[in-house]
Every structure is written in C-alpha cells, then in structure tokens.
N, C-alpha and C positions, 0 to 999 in steps of 0.2 A: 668418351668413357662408357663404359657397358656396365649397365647395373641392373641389377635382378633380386629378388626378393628370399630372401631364406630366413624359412619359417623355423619355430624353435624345432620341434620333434622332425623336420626333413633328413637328408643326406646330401653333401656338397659335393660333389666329384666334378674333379679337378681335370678339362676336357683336355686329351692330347697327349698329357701326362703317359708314361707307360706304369705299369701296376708295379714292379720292382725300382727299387733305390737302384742307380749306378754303381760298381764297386771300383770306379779308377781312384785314384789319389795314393795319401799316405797307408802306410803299413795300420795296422789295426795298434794301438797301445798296448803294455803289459799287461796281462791278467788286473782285473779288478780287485781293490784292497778290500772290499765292502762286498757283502753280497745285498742284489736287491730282488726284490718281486715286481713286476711292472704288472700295472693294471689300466686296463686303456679304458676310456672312461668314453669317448664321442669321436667320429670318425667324422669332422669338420675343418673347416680353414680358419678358427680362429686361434690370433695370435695371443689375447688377454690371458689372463688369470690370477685371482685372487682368492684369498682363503679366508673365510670368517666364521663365525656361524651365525647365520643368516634366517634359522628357527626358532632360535635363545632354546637349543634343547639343549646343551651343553657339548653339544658336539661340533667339531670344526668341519664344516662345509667346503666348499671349491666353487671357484665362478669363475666365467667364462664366456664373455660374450653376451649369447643369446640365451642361456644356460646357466645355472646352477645346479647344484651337485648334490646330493642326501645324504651323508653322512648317517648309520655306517654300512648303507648297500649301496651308495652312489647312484641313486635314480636320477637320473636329467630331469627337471624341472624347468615351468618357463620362467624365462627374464625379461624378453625383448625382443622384438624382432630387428633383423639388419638384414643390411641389404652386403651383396657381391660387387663390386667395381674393381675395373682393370681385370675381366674377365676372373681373379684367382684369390683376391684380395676381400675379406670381412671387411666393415665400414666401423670396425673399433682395433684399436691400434693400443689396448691397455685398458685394464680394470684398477680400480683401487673401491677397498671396502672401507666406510663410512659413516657411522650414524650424525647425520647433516645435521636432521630437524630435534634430536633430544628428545626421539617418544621412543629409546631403548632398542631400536629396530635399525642395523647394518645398512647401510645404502649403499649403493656403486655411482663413484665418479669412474668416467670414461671418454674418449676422446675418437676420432677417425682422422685417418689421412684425404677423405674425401670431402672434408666438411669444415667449414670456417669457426664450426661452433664447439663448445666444453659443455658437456651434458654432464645429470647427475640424475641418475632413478632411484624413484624413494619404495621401500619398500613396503608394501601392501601388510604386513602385520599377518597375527596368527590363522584368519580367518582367507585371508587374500590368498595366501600362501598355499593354505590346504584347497582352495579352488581351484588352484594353477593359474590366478590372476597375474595382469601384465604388470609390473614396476610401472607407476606416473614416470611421464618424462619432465625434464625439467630443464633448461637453459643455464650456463653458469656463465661465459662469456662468449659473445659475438667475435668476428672477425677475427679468427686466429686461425686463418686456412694454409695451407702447406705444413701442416702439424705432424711431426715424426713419430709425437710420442707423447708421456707425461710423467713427470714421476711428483711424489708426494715427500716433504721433509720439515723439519721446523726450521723454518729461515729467522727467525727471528728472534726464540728463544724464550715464546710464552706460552710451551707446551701444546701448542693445538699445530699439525703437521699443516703444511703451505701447500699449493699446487704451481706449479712448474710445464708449462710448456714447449716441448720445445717443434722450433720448424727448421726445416731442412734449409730454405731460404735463407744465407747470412745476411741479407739487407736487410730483416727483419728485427726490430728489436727486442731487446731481451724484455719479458714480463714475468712476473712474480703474481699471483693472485693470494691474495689473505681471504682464509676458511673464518668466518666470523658465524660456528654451528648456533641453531635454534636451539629453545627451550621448550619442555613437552609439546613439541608437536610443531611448535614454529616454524616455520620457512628461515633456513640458514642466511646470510649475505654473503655475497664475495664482492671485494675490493682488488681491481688488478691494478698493480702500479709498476709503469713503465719504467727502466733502468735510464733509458736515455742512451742514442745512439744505433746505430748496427750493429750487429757483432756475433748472430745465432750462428747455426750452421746444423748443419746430423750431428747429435750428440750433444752430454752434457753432463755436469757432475756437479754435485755441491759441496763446500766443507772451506778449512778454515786455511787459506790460502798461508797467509803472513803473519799468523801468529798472534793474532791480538784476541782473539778468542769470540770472534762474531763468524758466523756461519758466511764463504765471500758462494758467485756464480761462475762456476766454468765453463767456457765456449770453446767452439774450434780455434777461435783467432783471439784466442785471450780471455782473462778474465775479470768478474766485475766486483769491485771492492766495496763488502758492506759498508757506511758510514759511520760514523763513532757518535751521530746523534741519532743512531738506530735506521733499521730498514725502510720506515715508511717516511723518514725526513726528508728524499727529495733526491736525484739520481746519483746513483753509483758510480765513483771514477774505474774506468777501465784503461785495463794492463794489458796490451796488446804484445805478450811476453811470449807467447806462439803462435803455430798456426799450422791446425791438423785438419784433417778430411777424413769427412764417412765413416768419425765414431761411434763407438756402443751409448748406449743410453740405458743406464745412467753410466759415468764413470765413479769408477772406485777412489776417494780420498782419506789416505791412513798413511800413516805413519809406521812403514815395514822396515826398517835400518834401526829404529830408535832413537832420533838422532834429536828429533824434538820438532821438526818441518813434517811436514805433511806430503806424502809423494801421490802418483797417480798413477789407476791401471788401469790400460785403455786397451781396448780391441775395435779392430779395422771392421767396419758393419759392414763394407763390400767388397772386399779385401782379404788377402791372408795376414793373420799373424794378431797376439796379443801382447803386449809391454807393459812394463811398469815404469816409468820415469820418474825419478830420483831426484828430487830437490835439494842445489845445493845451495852455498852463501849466492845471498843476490848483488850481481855487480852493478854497475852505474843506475841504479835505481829500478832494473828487472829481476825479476827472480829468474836461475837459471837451472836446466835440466837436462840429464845423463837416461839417454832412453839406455833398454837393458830387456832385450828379446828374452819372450816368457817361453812362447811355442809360435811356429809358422806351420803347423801338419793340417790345418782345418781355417776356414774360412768362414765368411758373411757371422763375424761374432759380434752380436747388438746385444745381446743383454750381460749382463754380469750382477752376480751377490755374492758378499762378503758372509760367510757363517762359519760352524765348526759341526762337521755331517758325524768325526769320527770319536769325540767328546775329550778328544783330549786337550784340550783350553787353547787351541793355535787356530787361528784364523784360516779358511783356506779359498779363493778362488772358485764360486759353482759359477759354468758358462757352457756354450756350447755352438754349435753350430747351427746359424737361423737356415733353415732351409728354401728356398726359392724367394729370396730377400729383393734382387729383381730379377724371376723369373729365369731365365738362364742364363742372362746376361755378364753375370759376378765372376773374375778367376775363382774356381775352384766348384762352380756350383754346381757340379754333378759328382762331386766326391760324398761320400758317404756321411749319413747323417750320424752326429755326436752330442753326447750331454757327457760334460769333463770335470772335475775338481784338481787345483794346483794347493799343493800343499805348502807351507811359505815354511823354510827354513831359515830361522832370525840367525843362525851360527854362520851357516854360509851363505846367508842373502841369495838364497837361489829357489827355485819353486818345484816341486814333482808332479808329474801327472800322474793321476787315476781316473780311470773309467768308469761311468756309470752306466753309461748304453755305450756302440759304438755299433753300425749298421742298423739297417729296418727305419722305423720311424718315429724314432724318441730323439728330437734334438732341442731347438730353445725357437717360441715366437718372438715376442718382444719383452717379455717375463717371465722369470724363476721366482717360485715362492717353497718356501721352505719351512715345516711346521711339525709335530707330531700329531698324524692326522688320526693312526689308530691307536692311542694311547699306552705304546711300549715302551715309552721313556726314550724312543730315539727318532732323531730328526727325519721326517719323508721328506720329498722334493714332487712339485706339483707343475707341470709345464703344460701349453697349448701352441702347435704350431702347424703347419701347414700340413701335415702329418697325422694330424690328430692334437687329441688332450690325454694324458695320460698323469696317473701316481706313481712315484717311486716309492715302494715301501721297502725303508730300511730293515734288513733282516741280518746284520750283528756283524763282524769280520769275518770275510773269506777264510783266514786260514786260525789253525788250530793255536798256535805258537801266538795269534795277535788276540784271540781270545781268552786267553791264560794273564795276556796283560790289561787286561778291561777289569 
C-alpha cells in the first residue's frame, strides 16, 4: 500500500485521472424540483463529513477530514493531518461530531479503512482554534481493521448515540461500542461489546427488526436481535433471514407501507441499483422480504439519509453516486457523477426521482449531512467525495406553480 502524507492546507490530485467526468451511462433525470446554489468548499479526496458548530459561535460549521469549515465564509481550518493509501484513498472513511469529554466543545469520532483503530479528536477550545491548533488524537478501540465505515445511533435507548462499526470482512464479528461521554473536561469511556459470532459484511443498518420496540443490528447475512434483558446483557441471537453484498452504509430502517413492520432501503455500494424491501408476515420463524427496484440508472451508492429537503412533512431518499468507490473497477464507474432525492409516495408505494446535481463533481463520499447551514429556514445538503467537498444551498422550488404552494 502507498501512503503519503496530506497536509491540511495542501491539494490532492488524483494521478492518472483525466480532468473531465465520463458522460457514458444513463440519460440525465428530469429538470430538478429544487433549485440549488453549489458552493465548493476544498478540492480534496475526502470522503467524511459532518456538521456542528465546532466555535460555539452559533453557527453551524462542516467537517471533513483534515478540515473544518467557517461558517459563514467557509475558511478551511485545520483538524488533522492524514495520510493517502491505495494511491487515491483519505485514511478517514467518516466523521461524526461529538462533545466526548463535557467541556461544551464538539469533538470528531472518525474511523480509516487503513487502520485497525476508532479514533476520536478532541477539540482544542476557543483559544486552540483561533491558533489553527491540531485536534489531540485520541484511541477509542484497537483492532478493528478492515473497517468500511461507522455510523452513530442509540442502540440502547438511554439517549446517548452508540458507535457502530462496520468491516467489509463477514468473519468478523459484529460490535456495538457504548459512548460512556466525560464531565467538564473528563476523558469519555467507551465499552465495546461483542454480538457473538460472524455475520459483518459492507454495509449495515439499525432499527427495530420485529417489533418489540428495542433497537435490533442489520448485516449482509442477517440480523442480530437485541435481548429483552437489554443490549449489554450478553450476545445477540441472530437471524440469518438474508444474505446481500456490497451494501450502502448505513441502510435505511422505516416503515414506508404503514403496515406497522419495519422495511429496508438498501443501495448496492458496488453495483447498480437501490431497493427498498418490504417486510412481510414471518413464516417458519424468519421474517420475510419482497425486494421492489427503486432506480438501476447510477451506481457505487454507499451512503443514503432519510430527511424532507422540500418541507412538505414526507420523507424522502438523499443518496447518490460514490465516485471511484474501487477505482475503476465497479459496473458503472465511469458514468456520470450524481447527488439524487427519491420522493416516497405512501398512496402508490412507489418513489420519484429528483435531482440535485447530475454531472461535474457533486456526487456522495461515504456521507450526506443535511442541516440549515445559512439560516433560511431550509434544509442545505453538505457532502465530501472524491470530487471534492461541497454545499448545497437550498434556494426554494424551481418552478413558479410549486412556489405558490409553499
């Protein structure tokens, strides 16, 4: 592996690459419903991003790697240094913002595919900051190397969000790490606790499998059922009730039919196509599933979030196309780069596309964050990927007739 150092304020260029996007693939989608403003914020390889405000000025910030973000000129500021491996690849594969230690100051958990270890940088305070000081690095768990990714959720149900691992490796087992944050200043704890068994794989999702209203884990090859004497009582049984490959992280767990089960929406991370699968009655002691093609026009889709971009209270679908997810390797990876919203129609259970980007270099790393970043009342969308970092500032409906109804 080839690793090389990138500094915060450098520029990563991507050797070999040609300077234009490919235009082979699908037709472009219908006119966009939304108009947006795109503001490109760093012309780097990483794939993180999060959003907090990480000043306490009361503005929401963007992070990113090596980087965060000024809120409201977006100056790059440092965070960290990382290193390049696999010639093309940041050595952080995901941010999540944090105040660990309880001295009021956002910290970043973060993770690499290069690296066996779960990091967490604590954030230097008002004085660190205005120096352009480096975040303290910190350790959160050993030996969790082939890591895809990580995503953050309350597995447990005592308000403080969990951390979630996941590795590409399905020998690996599944672990849960409990956030146990400091008080003024303290050093946080984390407790990982093993599920018991194999069963990881690319991808993963969390939510409430069967109904009894405890948060279960979803894998490629099944999933793992919280215990009824709580999360940290001691391992999870698993339901070896499927078995997919090379999905998005995280997957989406909701309940789109209304039917009172919980269904799934999953995109192929190196592959075409996204679905939603439809939980029905479970027979001889499995639960069972009616997959239901969303879109197959774009490829390498790793990330996916559940919001409402257009305010009218319906859930919809932001996802998009991960750009050089491996390198050129992926059906479809020289088709054109995309950032998409599926709109979910509860009447006919079926979804719509709209566009947010579609060509140049706004597509999805391994997260979409979504937030009102310049305080107009409507939601922007915040991505980093191989392509760049960029903002989506939501600027109201396209058209005249959809403004009349706002």
């Amino acid at each position: 592996m080839t690793v090389r150092r990138f500094m915060p304020h450098g520029t990563a260029v991507l050797a070999g690459l040609a300077c234009a996007l490919a235009t082979e693939g699908a037709a472009p989608p219908n006119p966009a419903q939304i108009r947006w403003h795109r503001h490109k914020l760093v012309q780097n390889l990483s794939e993180a991003c999060a959003i907090a405000d990480v000043d306490n000025d009361g503005r929401l910030d963007v992070i990113s790697g090596p980087l965060w973000f000024q809120a409201p000129t977006w100056e790059p500021r440092p965070l960290r240094d990382v290193e390049i491996g696999n010639e093309e690849f940041f050595t952080t594969n995901g941010d999540h913002a944090f105040d660990l230690n309880g001295d009021g100051w956002v910290d970043v958990i973060t993770a690499s595919w290069f690296s066996d270890k779960l990091f967490w940088y604590e954030n230097p305070g008002a004085e660190g900051l205005r120096a352009g000081r480096k975040w303290k690095e910190h350790v959160i768990l050993d030996g969790q190397g082939q890591c895809e990714g990580t995503i953050v959720t309350d597995m447990d149900g005592d308000g403080t969000a969990d951390l979630i691992p996941n590795s590409w490796n399905a020998e690996r087992a599944a672990v849960i790490v409990r956030i146990r944050p400091g008080k003024d200043g303290q050093a946080p704890r984390f407790e990982p606790h093993r599920l018991g068994g194999p069963g990881y794989g690319h991808g993963l999702g969390a939510g409430d499998v069967n109904g009894d209203g405890r948060t279960d884990l979803l894998v490629n090859k099944g999933w793992y059922e919280q215990p009824a004497a709580g999360a940290w009582s001691g391992p999870w049984p698993f339901h070896g009730d499927f078995d997919f490959a090379h999905t998005s992280l995280p997957w989406l767990v909701l309940d789109l039919n209304g039917d009172g089960r919980n269904d799934l929406v999953i995109g192929h991370g190196h592959d075409y196509g996204l679905a939603w699968y439809e939980q029905g009655e479970p027979k001889e002691g499995k639960t069972t599933w009616i997959r239901h093609e969303i879109d197959r026009s774009f490829s390498q889709v790793h990330s996916l979030t559940w919001t409402d971009l257009d305010g009218d209270g319906r859930g919809e679908i932001l996802t998009g196309k991960r750009w050089r997810a491996h390198g050129d390797g992926d059906p479809g990876a020289k088709d054109p780069q995309c950032l998409l919203r599926f709109e979910w129609d509860p009447i006919g259970k079926t979804f719509t596309k709209d566009v947010l980007s579609y060509g140049g270099w706004v597509g999805t790393g391994m997260q979409i964050r979504v937030a009102d970043l310049d305080g107009d009342r409507r939601p922007d969308v915040a991505v980093g990927g191989k392509g760049g970092g960029y903002i989506l500032f939501q600027r109201g409906p396209a058209r005249e007739d959809q403004r009349a109804n706002r």
